[in-house]
C-alpha positions as CSV (number, residue, x, y, z in Angstrom):
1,X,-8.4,7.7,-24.4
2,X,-10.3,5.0,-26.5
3,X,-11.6,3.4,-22.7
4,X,-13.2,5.1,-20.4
5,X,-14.0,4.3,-16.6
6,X,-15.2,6.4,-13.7
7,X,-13.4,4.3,-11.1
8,X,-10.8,2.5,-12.7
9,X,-8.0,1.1,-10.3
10,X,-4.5,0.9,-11.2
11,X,-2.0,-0.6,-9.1
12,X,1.1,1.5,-8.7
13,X,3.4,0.7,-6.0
14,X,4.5,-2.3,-4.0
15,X,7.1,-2.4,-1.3
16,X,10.4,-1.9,-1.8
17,X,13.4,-2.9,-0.2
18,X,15.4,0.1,-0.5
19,X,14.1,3.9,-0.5
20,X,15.0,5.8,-3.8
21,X,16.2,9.7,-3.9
22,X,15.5,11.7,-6.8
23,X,19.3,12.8,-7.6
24,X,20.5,9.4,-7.5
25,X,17.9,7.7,-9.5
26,X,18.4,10.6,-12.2
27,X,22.3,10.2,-12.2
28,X,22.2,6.7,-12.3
29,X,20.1,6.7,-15.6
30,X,22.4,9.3,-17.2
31,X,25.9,8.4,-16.4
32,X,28.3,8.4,-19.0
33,X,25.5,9.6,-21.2
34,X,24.9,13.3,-23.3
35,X,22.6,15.1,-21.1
36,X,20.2,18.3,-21.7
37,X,19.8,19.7,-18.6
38,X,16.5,22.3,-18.7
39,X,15.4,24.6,-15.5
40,X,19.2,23.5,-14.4
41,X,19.4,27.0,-12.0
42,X,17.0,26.4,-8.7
43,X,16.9,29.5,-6.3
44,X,20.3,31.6,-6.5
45,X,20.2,31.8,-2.4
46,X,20.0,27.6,-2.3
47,X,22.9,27.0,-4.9
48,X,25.9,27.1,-3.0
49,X,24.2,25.2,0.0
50,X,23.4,22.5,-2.3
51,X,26.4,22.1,-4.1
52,X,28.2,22.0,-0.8
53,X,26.2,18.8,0.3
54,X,25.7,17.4,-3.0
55,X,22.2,18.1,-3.9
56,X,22.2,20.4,-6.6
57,X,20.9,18.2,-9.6
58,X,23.2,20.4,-12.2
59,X,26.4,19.8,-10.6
60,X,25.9,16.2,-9.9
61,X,25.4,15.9,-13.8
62,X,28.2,17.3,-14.6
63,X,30.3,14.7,-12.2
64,X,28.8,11.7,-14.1
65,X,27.7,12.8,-17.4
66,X,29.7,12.6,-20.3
67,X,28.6,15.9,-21.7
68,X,25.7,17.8,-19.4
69,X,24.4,21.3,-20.8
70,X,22.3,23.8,-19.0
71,X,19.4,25.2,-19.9
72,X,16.7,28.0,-18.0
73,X,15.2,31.0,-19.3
74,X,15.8,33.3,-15.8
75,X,18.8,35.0,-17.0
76,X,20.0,36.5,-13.9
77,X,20.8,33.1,-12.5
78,X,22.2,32.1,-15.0
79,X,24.8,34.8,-14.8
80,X,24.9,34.6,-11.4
81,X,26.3,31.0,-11.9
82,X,28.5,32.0,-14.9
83,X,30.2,34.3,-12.6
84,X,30.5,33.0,-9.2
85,X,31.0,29.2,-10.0
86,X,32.8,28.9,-13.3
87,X,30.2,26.3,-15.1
88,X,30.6,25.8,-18.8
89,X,27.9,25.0,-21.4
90,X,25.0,26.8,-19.8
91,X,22.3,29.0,-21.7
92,X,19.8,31.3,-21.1
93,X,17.3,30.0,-23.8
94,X,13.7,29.7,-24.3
95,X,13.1,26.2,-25.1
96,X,9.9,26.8,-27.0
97,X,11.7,29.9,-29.3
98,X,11.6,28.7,-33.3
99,X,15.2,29.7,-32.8
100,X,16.3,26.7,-31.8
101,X,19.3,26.5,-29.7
102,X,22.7,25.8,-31.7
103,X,24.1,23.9,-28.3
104,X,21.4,21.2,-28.7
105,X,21.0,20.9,-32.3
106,X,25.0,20.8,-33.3
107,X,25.0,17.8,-31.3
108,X,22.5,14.3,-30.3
109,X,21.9,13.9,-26.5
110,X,20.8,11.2,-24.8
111,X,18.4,12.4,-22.1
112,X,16.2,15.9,-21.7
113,X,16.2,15.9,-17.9
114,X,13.2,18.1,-17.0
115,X,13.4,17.6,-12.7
116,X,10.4,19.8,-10.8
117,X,9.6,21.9,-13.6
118,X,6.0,20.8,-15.1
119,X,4.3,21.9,-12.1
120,X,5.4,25.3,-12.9
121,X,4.2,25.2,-16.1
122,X,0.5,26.8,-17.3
123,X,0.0,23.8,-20.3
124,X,2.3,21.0,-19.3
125,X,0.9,19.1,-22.5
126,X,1.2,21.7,-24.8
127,X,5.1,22.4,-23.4
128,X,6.1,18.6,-24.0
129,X,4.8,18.3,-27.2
130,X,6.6,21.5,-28.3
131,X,9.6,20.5,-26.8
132,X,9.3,17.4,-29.0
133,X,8.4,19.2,-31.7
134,X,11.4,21.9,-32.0
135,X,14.3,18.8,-30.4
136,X,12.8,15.5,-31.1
137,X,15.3,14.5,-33.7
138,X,18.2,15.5,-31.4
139,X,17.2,13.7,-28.2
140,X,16.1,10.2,-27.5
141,X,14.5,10.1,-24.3
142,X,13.2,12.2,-21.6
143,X,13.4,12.1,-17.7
144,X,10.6,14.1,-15.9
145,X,10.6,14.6,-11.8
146,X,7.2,15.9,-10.0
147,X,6.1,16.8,-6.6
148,X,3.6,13.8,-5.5
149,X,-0.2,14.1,-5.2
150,X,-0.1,11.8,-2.9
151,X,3.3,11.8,-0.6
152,X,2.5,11.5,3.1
153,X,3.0,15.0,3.7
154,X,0.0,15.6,1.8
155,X,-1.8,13.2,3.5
156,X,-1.0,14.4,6.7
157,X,-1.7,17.7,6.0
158,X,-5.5,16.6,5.3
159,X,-5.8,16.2,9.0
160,X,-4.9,19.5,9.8
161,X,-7.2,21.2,7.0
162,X,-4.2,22.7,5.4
163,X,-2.5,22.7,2.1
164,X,1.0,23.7,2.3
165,X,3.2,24.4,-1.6
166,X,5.1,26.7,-3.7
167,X,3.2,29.2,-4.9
168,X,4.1,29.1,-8.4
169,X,3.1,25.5,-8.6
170,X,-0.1,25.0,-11.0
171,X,-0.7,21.6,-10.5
172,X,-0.2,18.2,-8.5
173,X,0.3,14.9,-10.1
174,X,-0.3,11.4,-9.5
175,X,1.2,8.2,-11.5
176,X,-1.9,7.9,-13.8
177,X,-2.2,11.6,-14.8
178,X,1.8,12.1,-15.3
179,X,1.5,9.0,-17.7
180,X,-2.0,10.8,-19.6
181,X,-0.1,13.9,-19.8
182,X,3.2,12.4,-21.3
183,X,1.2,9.9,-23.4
184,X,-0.6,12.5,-24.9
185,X,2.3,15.1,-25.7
186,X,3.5,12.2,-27.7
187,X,5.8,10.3,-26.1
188,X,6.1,6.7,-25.3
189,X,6.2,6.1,-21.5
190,X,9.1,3.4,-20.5
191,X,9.5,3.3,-16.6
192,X,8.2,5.4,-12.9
193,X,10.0,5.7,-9.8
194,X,9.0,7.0,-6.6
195,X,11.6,8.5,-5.0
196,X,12.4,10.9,-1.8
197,X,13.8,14.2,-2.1
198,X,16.4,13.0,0.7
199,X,17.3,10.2,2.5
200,X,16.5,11.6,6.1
201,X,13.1,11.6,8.2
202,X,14.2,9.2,10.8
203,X,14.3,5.6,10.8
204,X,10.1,5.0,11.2
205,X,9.7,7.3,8.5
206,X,12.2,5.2,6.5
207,X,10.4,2.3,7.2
208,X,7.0,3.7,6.3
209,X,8.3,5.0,3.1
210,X,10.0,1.8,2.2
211,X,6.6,0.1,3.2
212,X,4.3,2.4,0.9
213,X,6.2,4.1,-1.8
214,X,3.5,5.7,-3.0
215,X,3.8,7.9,0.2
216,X,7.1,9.3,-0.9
217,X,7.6,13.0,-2.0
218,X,8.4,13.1,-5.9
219,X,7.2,11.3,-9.2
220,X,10.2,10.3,-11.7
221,X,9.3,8.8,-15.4
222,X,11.6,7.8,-18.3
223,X,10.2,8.3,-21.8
224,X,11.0,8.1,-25.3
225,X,10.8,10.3,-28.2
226,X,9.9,7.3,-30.5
């Protein structure tokens, strides 16, 4: 914030050998580490499909992490997966309460793992720093995931006039504006990755992506508290 350009260009991406999906990247970071899980639930109809093929985020945690809680405030998934799928250490919790959550501060975790929930959320700066705030002294970094600004199908879309999204999403990001907003909630950013959701698309698509990363679907960062 103490420069200021109208224009400025930033270079972000260069190709890569190897295309990066957004489950292993975030397992890789964490494994054998104390993980906070928040927004751990996704859509009660989707679960069991993705824990059959390995792409629910929460259960892959818990494969590789040495301790992996669960956190989301929609209480009637959370029972749902207390009931049908046996999963300890999960809460229904809001993390911005003043009561903080015994679970996180009886203990020192690693990694807050926030994966596709900040474009959900009305004041993504305001939530960080809060988060920081009320858990700082128990966590040391933070891992956020984000739908792409500018993935190819975006970009693609553009030609057809049309802008396709959940509609509970408030916002898009890009590399620059993901580091503003966790700059400015206080944190100190570390690392990005640009990652796929899977590995699919076929092998031109593969190529593409490998190419121009900054074509691919998601945004991840690492950041730390201090």
């Amino acid at each position: 914030g103490e420069a200021f350009s109208n224009s400025y260009i930033f270079k972000v991406a260069k190709k890569e050998k190897h295309l990066k999906t957004r489950i292993n990247e975030i397992v890789t970071i964490t494994k054998g580490k104390k993980v906070v899980h928040m927004g751990f639930c996704d859509h009660i109809p989707l679960i069991e499909k993705k824990i059959n093929s390995n792409h629910w985020l929460h259960n892959e945690l818990l494969k590789n992490c040495e301790k992996c809680i669960g956190i989301d405030i929609d209480q009637v998934a959370v029972d749902h997966i207390k009931t049908n799928y046996s999963i300890p250490d999960i809460y229904c919790h809001d993390i911005l309460s003043r009561d903080l959550l015994p679970a996180i501060v009886n203990d020192r975790y690693d990694y807050f793992v926030l994966g596709e929930i900040l474009e959900h959320i009305d004041n993504p700066i305001a939530f960080l720093a809060k988060i920081k705030e009320n858990y700082g002294s128990y966590f040391d970094n933070i891992i956020i995931s984000v739908p792409n600004a500018l993935s190819y199908h975006n970009f693609k879309n553009t030609f057809k006039g049309i802008e396709q999204l959940n509609t509970d999403h408030r916002y898009w990001f890009t590399p620059y504006t993901l580091a503003k907003i966790i700059t400015r909630a206080g944190y100190r950013l570390d690392e990005f990755a640009l990652c796929q959701y899977y590995e699919g698309n076929g092998p031109l698509k593969r190529i593409m992506y490998r190419r121009f990363p900054l074509l691919r679907h998601c945004l991840m960062l690492t950041a730390s508290t201090k």
